[in-house]
C-alpha positions in Angstrom: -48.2 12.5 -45.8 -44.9 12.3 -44.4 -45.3 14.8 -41.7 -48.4 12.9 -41.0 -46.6 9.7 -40.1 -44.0 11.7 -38.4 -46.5 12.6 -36.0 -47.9 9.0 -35.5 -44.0 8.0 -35.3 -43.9 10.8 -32.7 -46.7 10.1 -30.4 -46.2 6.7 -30.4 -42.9 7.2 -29.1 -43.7 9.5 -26.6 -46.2 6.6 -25.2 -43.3 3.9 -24.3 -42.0 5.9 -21.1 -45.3 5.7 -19.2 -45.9 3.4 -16.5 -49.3 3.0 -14.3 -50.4 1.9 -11.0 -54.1 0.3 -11.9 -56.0 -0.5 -8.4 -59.3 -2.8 -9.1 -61.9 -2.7 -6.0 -64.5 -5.1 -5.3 -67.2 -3.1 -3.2 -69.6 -4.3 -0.5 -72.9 -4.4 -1.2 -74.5 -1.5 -0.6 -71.7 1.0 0.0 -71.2 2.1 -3.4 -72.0 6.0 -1.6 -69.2 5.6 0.7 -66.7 4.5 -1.6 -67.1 7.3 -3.4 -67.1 9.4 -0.6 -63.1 8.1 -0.1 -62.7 8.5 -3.7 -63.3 12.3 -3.2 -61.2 12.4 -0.6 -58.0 11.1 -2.6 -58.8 12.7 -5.4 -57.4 16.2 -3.4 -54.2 14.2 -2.5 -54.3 12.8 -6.2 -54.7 16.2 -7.5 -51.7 17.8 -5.2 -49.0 14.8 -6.4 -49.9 15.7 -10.0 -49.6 19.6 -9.2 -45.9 18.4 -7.8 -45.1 17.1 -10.9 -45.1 13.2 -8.6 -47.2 12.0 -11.5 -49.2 12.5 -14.6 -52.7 12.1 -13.8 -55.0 10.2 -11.7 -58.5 8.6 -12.8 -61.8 6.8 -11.6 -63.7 4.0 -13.8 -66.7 2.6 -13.5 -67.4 -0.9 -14.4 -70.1 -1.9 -16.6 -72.1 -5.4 -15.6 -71.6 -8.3 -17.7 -73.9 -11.2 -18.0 -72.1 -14.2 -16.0 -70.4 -11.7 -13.4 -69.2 -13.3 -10.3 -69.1 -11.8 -7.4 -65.7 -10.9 -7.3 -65.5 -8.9 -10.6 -64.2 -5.5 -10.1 -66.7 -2.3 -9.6 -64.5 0.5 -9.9 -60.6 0.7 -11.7 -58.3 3.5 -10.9 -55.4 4.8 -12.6 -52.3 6.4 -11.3 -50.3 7.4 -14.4 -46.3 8.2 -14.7 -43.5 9.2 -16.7 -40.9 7.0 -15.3 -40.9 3.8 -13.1 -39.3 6.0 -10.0 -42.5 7.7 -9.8 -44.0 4.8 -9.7 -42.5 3.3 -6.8 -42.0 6.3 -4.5 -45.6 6.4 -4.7 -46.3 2.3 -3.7 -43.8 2.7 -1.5 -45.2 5.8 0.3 -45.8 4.6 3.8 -46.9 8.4 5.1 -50.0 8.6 2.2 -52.4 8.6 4.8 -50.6 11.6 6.1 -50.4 13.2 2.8 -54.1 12.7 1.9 -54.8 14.6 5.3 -52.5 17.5 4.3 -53.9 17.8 0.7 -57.5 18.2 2.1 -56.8 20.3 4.4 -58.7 23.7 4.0 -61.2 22.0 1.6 -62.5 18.9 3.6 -63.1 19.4 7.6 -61.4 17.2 9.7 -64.4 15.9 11.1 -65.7 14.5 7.6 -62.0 13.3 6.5 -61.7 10.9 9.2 -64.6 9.6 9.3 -64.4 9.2 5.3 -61.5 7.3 5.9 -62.6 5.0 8.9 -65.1 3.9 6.2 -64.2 0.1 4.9 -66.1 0.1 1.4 -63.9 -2.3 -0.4 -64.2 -5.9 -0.3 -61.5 -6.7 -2.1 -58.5 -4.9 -3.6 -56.2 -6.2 -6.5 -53.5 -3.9 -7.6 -51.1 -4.5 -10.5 -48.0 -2.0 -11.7 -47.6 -1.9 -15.6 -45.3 -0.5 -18.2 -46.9 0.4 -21.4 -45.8 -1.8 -24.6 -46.8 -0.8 -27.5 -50.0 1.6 -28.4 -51.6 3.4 -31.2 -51.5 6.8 -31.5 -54.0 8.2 -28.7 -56.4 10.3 -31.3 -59.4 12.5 -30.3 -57.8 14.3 -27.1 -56.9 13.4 -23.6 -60.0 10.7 -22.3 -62.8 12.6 -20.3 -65.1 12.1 -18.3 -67.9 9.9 -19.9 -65.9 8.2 -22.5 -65.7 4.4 -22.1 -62.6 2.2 -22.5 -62.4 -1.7 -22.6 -59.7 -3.7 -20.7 -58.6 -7.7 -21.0 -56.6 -9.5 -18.6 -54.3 -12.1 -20.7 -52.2 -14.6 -19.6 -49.1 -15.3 -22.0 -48.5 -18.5 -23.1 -45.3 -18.4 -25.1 -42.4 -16.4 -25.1 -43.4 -14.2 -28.7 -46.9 -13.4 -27.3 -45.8 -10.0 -27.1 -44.6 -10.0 -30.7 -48.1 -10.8 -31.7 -49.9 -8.6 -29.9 -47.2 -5.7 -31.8 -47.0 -7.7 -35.0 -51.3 -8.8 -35.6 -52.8 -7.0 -33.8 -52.0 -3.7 -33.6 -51.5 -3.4 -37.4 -55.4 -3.8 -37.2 -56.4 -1.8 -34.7 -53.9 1.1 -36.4 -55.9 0.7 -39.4 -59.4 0.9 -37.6 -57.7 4.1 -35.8 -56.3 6.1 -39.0 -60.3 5.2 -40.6 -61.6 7.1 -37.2 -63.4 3.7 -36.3 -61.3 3.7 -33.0 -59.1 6.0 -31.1 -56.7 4.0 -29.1 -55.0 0.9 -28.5 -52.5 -0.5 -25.8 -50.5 -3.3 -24.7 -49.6 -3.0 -20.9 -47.1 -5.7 -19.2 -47.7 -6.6 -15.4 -44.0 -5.6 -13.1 -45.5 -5.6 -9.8 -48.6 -6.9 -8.3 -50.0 -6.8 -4.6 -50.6 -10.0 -3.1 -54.2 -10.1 -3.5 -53.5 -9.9 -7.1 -54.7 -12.9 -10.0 -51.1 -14.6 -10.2 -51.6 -15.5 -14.2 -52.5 -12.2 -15.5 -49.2 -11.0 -17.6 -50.7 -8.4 -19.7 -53.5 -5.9 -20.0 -55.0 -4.5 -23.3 -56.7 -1.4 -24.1 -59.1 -0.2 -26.3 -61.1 3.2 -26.9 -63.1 3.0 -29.3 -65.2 5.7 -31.0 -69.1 5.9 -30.3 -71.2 5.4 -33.1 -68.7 3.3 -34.8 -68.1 0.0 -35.9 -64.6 -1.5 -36.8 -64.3 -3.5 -40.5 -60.8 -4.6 -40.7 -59.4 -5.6 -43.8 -57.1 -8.6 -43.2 -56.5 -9.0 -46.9 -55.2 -5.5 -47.0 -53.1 -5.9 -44.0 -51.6 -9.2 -44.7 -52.5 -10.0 -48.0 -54.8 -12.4 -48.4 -57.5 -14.3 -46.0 -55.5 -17.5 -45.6 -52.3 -15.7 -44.1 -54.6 -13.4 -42.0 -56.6 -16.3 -40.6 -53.5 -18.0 -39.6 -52.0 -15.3 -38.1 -55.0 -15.1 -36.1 -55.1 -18.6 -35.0 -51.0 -18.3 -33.7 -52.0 -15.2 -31.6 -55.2 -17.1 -29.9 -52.3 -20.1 -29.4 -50.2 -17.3 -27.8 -52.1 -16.0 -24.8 -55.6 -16.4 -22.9 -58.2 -14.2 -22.0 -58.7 -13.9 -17.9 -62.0 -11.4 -17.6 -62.6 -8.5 -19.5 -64.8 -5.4 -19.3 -65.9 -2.2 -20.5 -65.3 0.8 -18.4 -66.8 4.2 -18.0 -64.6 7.5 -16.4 -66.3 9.2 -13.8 -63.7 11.1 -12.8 -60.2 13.1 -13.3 -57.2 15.0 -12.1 -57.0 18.0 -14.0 
């Protein structure tokens, strides 16, 4: 039992030093095929920076459609993952990527094809935000491939502890769900950065991978001790933060 929590205490740990570059894309109607013709494109330069040891891995998610969608709820997420924060910025900072994605493809994409991939204009809008990881659960069930789905919220902090009960509630729950093999991850993200086309209230993103086939059954009374001190908790950690837009994405595709 011990060197099973040393583990958890371990991986957890490990977690805290990532940070991410997440790029959400709004796509014109009817040029879903050419995005995803750029998308191939990077993933060559994507897959060289992590061969260089520029950053941990790369990925592609698809959105799922929700009922009430607007049309400017994102089609497609990517993820640039890294072990430190100057990673992170010599790669927004980069002003020869272009340059770099050329190089990477060469030999595997013709010239030809690469430039007009990337005269293509897909996108109709682009927001992109730069986190640090929080706090997570344990990450159980292997590296996230291709096919599995993950679900994402945008919050917007309203006090200065929201953090606290995100680590403190929260997570205590979803650790629980995650030991009884209900769920397999969750994550607590903090906005740094953002580009200017970014949502200016979003402070925080949360993660969740949950486990297909399974349903979650928390036991607030186990976890806090009884209903009434669970229930309040709860209502101080809705008072703490809002919701701004969630969904449920799919990976389509990976560095290796």
């Amino acid at each position: 039992m011990k060197k099973s929590i040393l583990i958890l205490l371990i991986a957890c740990n490990l977690s805290f030093s990532q940070y991410a570059v997440i790029d959400f894309f709004v796509i014109k109607d009817g040029m879903e095929s050419q995005y995803l013709s750029t998308e191939k494109v990077w993933k060559n330069y994507h897959q060289s920076s992590v061969d260089k040891g520029e950053k941990i891995e790369w990925t592609l998610w698809k959105r799922s459609a929700r009922e009430g969608d607007n049309e400017m709820v994102p089609d497609y997420v990517t993820f640039n993952t890294f072990n430190t924060m100057e990673e992170m910025d010599n790669y927004t900072n980069d002003t020869n990527i272009v340059n770099s994605v050329k190089l990477s493809n060469k030999g595997k994409v013709s010239t030809r094809h690469m430039n007009k991939v990337l005269s293509l204009n897909p996108v109709k809008a682009h927001r992109r935000y730069c986190v640090q990881l929080i706090d997570a659960t344990p990450l159980t069930g292997g590296d996230p491939k291709i096919g599995d789905k993950m679900e994402g919220n945008g919050m917007i902090q309203k006090q200065d502890d929201y953090e606290n009960f995100e680590s403190y509630v929260y997570k205590p729950i979803f650790l629980d769900e995650v030991m009884k093999g209900n769920m397999r991850w969750w994550a607590l993200t903090k906005i740094i950065d953002r580009s200017d086309t970014a949502y200016e209230d979003i402070t925080h993103f949360t993660w969740r991978i949950h486990v297909d086939g399974k349903k979650m059954s928390p036991n607030h009374t186990k976890l806090f001790g009884n209903e009434f001190v669970s229930k309040k908790m709860r209502e101080l950690t809705g008072a703490s933060r809002d919701i701004r837009g969630r969904g449920t994405f799919t990976m389509i595709d990976k560095t290796l």
